[in-house]
C-alpha positions in Angstrom: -182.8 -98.5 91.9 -185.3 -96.3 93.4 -184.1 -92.6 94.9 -185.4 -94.3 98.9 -182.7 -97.5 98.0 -180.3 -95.1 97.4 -180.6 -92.4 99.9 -180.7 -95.6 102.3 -177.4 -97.4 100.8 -176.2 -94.0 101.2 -177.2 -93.3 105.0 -175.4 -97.3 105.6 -172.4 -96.2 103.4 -171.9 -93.2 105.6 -172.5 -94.9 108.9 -170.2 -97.3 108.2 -167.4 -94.6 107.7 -168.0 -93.1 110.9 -167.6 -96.4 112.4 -164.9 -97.1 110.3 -163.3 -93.5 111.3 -164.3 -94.2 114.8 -162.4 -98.0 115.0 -159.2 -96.1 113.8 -159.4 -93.1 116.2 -160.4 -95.1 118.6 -158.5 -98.4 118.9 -155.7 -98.6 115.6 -154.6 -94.9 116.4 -152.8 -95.6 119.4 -152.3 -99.5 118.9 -150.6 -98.5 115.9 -148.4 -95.8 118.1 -148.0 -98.6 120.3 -146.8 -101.1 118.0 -144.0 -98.6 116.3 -142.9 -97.6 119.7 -142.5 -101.4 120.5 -141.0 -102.2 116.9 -138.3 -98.9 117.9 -137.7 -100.7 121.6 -136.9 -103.7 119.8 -134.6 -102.3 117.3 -133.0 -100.4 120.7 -132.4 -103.7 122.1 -131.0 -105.6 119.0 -128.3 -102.7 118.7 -127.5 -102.8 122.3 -126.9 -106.7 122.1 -125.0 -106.2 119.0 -123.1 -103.8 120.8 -122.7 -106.4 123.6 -121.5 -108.9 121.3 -119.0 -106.6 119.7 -117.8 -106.0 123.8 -117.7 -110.0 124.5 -115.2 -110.7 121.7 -113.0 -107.5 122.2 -112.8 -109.2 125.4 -112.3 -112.6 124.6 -109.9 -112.2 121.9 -108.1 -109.8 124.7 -108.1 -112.7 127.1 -106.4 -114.9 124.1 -103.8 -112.1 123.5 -103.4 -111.6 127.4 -100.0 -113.6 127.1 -98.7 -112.1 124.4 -99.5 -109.0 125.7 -98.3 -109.1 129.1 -95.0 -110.6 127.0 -94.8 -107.3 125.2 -95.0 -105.3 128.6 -92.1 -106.8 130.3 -90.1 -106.3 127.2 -91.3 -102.6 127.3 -90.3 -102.7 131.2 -86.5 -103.8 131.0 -86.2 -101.7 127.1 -87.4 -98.8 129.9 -87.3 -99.4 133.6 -88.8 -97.2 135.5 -86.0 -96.2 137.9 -82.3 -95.3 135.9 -81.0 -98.8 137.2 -77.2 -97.9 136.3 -76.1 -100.9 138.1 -77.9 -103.5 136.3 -77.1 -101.7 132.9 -73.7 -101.3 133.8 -73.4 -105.5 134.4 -75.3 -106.1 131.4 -72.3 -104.0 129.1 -69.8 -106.0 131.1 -71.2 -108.9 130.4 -71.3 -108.0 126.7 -67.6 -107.2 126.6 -66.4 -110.3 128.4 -68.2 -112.0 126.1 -67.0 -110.4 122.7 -63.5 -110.6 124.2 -62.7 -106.8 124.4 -59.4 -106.4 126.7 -60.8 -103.2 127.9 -64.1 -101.5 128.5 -65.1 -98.3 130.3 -68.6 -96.8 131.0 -69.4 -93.3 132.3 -72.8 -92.7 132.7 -74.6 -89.2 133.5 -77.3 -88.2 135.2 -80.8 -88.7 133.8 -82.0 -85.8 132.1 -85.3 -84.3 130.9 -85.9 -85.2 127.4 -86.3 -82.1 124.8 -89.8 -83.9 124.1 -91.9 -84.0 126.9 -93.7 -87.0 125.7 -90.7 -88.9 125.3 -89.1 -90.7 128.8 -86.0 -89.6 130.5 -82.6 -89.7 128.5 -79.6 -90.8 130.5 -76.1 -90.2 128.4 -73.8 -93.3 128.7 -70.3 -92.5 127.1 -68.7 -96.0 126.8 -64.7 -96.6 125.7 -63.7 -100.3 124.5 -60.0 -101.4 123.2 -59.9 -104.4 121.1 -59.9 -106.2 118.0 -62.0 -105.0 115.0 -64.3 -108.1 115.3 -64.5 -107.8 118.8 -65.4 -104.0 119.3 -67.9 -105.0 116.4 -69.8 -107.9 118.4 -69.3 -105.9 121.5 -71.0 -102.6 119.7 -73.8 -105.4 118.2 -74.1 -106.8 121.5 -74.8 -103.4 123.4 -77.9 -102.9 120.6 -79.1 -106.6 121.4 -79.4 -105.6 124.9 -83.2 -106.4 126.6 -82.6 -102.4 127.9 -83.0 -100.2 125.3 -79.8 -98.5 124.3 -79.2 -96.0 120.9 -75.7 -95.2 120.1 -75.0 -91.6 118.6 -71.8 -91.5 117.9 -68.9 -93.8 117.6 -65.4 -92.7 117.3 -62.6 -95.5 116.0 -58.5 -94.8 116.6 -55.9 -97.7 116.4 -54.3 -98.1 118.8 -50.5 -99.3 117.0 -49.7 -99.2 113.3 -50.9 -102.7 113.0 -54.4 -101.0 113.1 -55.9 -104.8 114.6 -56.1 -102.9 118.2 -58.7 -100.4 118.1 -59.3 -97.8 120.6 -63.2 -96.8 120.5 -65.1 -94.6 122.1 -69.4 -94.9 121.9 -71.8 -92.0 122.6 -75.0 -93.3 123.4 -78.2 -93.3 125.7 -80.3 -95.3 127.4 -83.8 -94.4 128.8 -86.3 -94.3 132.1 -89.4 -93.6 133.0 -88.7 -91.9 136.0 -88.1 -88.0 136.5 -85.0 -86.6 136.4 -84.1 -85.8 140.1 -85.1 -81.7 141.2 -83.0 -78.8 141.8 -82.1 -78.5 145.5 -84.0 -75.4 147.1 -81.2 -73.0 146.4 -81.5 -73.4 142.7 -78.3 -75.3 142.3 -78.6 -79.0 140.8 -78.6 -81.9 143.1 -75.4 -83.8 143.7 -74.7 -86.4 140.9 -72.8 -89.4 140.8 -70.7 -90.6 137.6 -69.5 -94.3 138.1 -66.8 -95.8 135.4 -66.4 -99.6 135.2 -63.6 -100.8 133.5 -62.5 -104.7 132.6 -59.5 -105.9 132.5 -57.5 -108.1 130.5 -58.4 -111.0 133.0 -61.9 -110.0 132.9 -61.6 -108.7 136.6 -63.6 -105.5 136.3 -63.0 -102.7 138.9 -65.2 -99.6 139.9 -64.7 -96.1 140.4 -67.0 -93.1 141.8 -66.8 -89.5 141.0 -69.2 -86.7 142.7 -70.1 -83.6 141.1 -73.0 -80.7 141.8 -74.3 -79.7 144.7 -73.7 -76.8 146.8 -69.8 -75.3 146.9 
């Protein structure tokens, strides 16, 4: 090949780079940019629908669960009201001793009190006394823990009440809980008025109430 064949394959060679160099400058440069900021856009999008999709059956397995989980808050709701409700605790435990059989049952609850953890809801101390037979304090004591309102015994104290030792005499130390605060101090500084109430039930299962203030200002 002769030195003019060359130097022209040589002047077509380099023309066609600058063409070449000029295409991709000039149009694959930034349709190249264009198509990795499209390829990122749709990566973007297919997380965001994953995400989505992730949301949708959260949802729908919470719609699935929405019994059971409205189930679980009412149980939460009577294991802790949100107001003391003495009255209604107070017939529940009578209704627990008429139905073990205990001849006797008294309860004395006090008034709510801050728990020593903050996180934890308000305590109100029930002292109970029930006179019986050993299987029927038993069931009476089981029945108390069965109850839909939450109630833990702390202490239980046992004394017969003969030398026969089938009468027993016993006395529970327990507490139940709410989610209401405790009531204030008055302005003075002096605790607000409180109100003990003892139920008792008789032999005849005729139950009787009493009321006893304490508190407030002298």
């Amino acid at each position: 090949m002769s030195s003019r064949s060359l130097k022209v394959l040589g002047g077509a060679l380099g023309a066609g780079l600058v063409v070449l160099v000029a295409w991709y400058l000039l149009l694959w440069g930034p349709q190249g940019g264009r198509i990795e900021d499209a390829q990122a856009e749709r990566d973007a999008a297919t997380a965001r629908n994953q995400q989505l999709l992730t949301q949708v059956e959260r949802l729908q397995g919470a719609k699935e669960r929405q019994p059971e989980l409205v189930a679980q808050n009412d149980r939460l709701k009577a294991a802790i009201p949100d107001q003391p409700d003495l009255a209604a605790f107070i017939l529940s435990a009578d209704d627990a001793a008429s139905t073990s059989g205990v001849t006797f049952m008294a309860i004395t609850p006090q008034a709510p009190a801050t728990a020593e953890d903050a996180t934890l809801p308000t305590v109100v101390a029930v002292s109970i006394e029930a006179e019986g037979g050993y299987f029927q304090v038993l069931d009476f004591v089981n029945r108390l823990e069965d109850l839909d309102r939450l109630v833990v015994i702390d202490s239980i104290d046992v004394a017969p009440q003969d030398d026969s030792g089938l009468a027993l005499t016993v006395a529970l130390q327990g507490r139940i809980f709410t989610t209401a605060e405790p009531a204030p101090a008055d302005a003075t500084g002096l605790a607000s008025t409180t109100t003990t109430t003892t139920t008792t039930v008789a032999a005849d299962g005729s139950t009787a109430t009493t009321t006893s203030t304490e508190g407030g200002t002298p």
